[in-house]
C-alpha positions as CSV (number, residue, x, y, z in Angstrom):
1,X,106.8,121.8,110.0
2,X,105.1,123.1,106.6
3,X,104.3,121.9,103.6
4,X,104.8,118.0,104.7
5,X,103.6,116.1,101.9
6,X,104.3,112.2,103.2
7,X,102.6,108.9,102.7
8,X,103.5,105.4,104.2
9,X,102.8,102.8,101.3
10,X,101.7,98.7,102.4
11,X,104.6,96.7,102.8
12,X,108.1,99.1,103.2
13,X,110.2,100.3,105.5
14,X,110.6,103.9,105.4
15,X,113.6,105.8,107.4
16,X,113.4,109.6,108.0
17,X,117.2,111.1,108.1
18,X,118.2,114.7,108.5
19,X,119.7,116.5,111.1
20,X,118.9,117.8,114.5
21,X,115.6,120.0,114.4
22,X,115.0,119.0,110.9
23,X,111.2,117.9,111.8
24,X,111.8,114.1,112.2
25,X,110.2,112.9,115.1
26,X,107.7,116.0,114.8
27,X,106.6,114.3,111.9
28,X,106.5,110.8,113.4
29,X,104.2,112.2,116.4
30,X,101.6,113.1,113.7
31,X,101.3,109.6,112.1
32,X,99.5,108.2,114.8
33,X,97.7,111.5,116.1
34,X,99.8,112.4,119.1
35,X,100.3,115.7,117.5
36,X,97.5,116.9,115.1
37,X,98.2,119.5,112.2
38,X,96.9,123.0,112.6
39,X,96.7,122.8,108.5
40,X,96.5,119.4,106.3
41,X,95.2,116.5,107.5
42,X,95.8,113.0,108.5
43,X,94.4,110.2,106.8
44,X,94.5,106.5,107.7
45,X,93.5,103.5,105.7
46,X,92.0,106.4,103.3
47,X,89.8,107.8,105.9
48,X,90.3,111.0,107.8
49,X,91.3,111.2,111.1
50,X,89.2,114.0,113.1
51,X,89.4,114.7,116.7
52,X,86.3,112.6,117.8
53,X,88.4,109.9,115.9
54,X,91.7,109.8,117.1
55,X,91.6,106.1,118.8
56,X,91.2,104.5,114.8
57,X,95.3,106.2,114.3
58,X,96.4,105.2,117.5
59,X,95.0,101.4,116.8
60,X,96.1,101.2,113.4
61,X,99.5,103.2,114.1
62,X,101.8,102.1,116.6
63,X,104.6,104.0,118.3
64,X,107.5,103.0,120.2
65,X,109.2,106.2,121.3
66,X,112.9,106.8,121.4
67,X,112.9,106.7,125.3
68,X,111.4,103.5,126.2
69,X,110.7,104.6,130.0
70,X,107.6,106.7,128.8
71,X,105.5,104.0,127.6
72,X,106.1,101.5,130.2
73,X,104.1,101.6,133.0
74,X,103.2,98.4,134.3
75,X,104.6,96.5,137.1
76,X,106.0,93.7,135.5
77,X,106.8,93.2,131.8
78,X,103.6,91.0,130.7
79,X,101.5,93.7,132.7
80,X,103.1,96.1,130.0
81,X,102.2,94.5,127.3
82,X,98.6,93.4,127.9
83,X,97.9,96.6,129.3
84,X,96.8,98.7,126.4
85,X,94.9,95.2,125.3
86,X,93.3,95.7,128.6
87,X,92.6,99.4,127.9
88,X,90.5,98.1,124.8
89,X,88.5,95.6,126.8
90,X,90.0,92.4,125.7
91,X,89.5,90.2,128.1
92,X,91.9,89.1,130.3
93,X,92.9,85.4,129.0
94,X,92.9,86.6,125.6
95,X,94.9,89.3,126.3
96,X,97.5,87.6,128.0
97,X,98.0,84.8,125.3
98,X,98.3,87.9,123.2
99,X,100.6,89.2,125.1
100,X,103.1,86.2,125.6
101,X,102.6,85.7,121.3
102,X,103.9,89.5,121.0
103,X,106.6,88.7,123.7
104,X,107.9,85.6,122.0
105,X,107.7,87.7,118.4
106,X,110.7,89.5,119.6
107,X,112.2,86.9,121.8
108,X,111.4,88.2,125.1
109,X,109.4,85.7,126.2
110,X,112.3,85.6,128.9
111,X,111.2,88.9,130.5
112,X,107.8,88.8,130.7
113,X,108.2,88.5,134.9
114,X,110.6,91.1,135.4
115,X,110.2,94.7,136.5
116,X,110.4,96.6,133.5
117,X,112.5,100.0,134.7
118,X,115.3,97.2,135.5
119,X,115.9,96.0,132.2
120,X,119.0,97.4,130.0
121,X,117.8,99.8,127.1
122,X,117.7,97.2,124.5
123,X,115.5,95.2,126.3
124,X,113.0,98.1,127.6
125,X,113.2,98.7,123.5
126,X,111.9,95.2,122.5
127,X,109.0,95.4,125.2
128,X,108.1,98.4,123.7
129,X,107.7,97.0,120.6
130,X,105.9,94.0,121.9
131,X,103.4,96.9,123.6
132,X,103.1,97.7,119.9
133,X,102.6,94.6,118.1
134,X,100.0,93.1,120.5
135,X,97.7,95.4,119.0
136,X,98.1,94.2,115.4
137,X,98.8,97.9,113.8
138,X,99.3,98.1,110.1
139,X,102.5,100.2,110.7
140,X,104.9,100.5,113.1
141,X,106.5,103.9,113.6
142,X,110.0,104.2,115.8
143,X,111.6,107.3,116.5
144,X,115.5,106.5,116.4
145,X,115.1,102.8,117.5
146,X,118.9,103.0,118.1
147,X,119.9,105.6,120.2
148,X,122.0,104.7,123.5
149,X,122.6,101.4,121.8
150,X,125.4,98.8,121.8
151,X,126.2,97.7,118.4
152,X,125.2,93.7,119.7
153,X,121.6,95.8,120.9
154,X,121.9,97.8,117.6
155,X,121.9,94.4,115.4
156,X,118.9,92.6,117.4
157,X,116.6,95.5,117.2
158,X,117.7,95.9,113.1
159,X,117.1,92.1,112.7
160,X,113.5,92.6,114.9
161,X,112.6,95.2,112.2
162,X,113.0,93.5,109.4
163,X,111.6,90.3,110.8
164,X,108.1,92.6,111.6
165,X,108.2,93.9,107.9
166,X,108.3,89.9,106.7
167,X,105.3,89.7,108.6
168,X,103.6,92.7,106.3
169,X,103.4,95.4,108.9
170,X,104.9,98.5,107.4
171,X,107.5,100.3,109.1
172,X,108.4,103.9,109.4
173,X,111.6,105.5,111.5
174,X,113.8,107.9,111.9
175,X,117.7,107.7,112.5
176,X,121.2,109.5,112.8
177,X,122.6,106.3,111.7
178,X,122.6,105.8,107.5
179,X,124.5,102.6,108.0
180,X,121.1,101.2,109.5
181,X,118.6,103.0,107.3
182,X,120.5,102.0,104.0
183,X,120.5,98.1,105.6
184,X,116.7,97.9,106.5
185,X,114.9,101.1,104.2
186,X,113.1,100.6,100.7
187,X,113.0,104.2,100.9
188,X,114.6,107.3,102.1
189,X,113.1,110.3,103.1
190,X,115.3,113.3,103.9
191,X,114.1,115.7,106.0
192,X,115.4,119.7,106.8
193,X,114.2,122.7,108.0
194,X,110.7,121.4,109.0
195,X,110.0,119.6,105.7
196,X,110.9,116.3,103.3
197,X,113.4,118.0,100.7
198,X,114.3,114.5,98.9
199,X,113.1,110.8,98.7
200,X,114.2,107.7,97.1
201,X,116.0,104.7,97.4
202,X,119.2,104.5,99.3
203,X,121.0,103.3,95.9
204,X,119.0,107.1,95.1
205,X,119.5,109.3,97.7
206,X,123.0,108.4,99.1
207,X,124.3,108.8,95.4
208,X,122.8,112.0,95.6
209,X,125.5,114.6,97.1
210,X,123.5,117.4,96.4
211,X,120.4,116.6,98.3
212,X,122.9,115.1,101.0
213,X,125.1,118.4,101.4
214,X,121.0,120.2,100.9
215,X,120.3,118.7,104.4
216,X,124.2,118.5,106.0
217,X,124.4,114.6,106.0
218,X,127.1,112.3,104.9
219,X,126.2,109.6,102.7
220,X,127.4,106.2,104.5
221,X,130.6,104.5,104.9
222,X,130.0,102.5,101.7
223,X,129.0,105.1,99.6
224,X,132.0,106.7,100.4
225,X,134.6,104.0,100.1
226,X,133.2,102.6,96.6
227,X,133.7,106.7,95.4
228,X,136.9,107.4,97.1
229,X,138.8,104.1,95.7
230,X,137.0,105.0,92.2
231,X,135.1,101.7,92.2
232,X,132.5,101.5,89.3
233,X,129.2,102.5,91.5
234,X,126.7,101.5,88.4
235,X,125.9,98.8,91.2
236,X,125.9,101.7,93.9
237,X,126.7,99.8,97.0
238,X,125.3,100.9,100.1
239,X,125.8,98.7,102.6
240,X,129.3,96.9,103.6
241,X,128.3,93.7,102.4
242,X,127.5,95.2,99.2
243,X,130.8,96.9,98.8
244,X,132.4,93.8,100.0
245,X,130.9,92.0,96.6
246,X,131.7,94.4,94.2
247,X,134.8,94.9,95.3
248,X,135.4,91.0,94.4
249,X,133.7,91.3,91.7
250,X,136.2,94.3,90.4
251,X,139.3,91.9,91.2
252,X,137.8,88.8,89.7
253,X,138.2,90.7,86.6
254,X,141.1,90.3,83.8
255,X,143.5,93.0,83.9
256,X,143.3,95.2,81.3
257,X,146.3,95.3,78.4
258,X,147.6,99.0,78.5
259,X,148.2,100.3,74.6
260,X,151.5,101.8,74.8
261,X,152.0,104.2,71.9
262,X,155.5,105.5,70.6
263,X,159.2,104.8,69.5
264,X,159.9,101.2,69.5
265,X,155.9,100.2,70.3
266,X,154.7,96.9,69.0
């Protein structure tokens, strides 16, 4: 990575697309001080983060990782959640309470007495993110919260992100998928070679072929739909449910008279 210039603003969801290698979850692993720059710095809640400092990122920063089995490690599924309460000396009654409120935030409650490696990926990835909440971060940082997903496991962790961003905790990710970043992301951030090479929108950056070809991605489905029926993209749909309306709106709409000019024209 070089040159990384990349804030996370109150209140947004931000995804991080680019390809393989492009620097996406390297960049993720510095938000909350697993990996520390050689150059630059970190800075959280406007104060920076030094070494002897590193717990305030990791408290204010949470991070589910893309393979769930690394950051479970308790015995049962309320064990996992509680324990990094535990870990801050919260004691034991409170932490549990806690732990069944972050449990029930994402509709686990269900689990909480089962062994966590037995659960199907899209459950180990919503006790992850109840390991997360329970310790009330401002953000929330997942590194490609969909991959190995079902598209019914796909929908319930997309409708879990954007219920946490109703509740005013910021979220970053990173994704392959632009269908899901253009339907949960205020803001795009398009990563390649080690750096962020573009940022906007999605109605900005997926109507940007330049900067998509720039970092080998194509825009979504969409995008490419509204452009290859010639569909007036002023609106700039991005998602299927936008294309679906103006699509309807395009047909609601009078034919147009066709002037015809020559011998025997009225």
């Amino acid at each position: 990575m070089h040159e990384v210039d990349f804030q996370v603003y109150p209140d947004e969801v931000v995804a991080l697309v680019g390809g393989n290698g492009a620097g996406k979850s390297t960049l993720l692993e510095h938000l909350n001080a697993t990996l520390v720059p050689d150059d630059g710095e970190l800075v959280v809640d406007g104060t920076p983060i030094t070494d002897d400092d590193l717990a305030r990122a990791r408290s204010a920063v949470g991070f589910v990782f893309q393979d769930a089995d690394t950051q479970l490690v308790a015995p049962t599924v309320l064990d996992d959640v509680r324990f990094g309460l535990q870990n801050y000396g919260v004691p034991a009654e409170e932490a549990t309470e806690r732990a069944r409120e972050a449990l029930a935030t994402v509709d686990a409650s269900h689990l909480e007495d089962r062994i966590p490696h037995y659960l199907s990926g899209g459950e180990k990835r919503l006790v992850g993110l109840a390991g997360v909440l329970v310790l009330e971060p401002s953000v929330i940082v997942l590194d490609e919260p969909l991959a190995g997903l079902d598209p019914a496991r796909s929908r319930l962790v997309a409708d879990h992100v954007e219920r946490i961003h109703e509740e005013g905790i910021s979220v970053v990710l990173s994704t392959h998928d632009l269908e899901f970043a253009a339907a949960v992301a205020d803001r795009i951030c398009v990563m390649s070679d080690g750096d962020v090479v573009g940022q906007g929108t999605p109605r900005e950056v997926f109507y940007d072929p330049e900067l998509l070809d720039a970092a080998n991605l194509h825009p979504p489905s969409a995008v490419r739909v509204a452009r290859d029926t010639g569909l007036d993209v002023d609106g700039r749909p991005v998602t299927e449910a936008e294309l679906v309306q103006a699509l309807a709106g395009s047909q609601s709409e009078p034919p147009q008279t066709r002037r015809v000019d020559g011998p025997g024209a009225d």
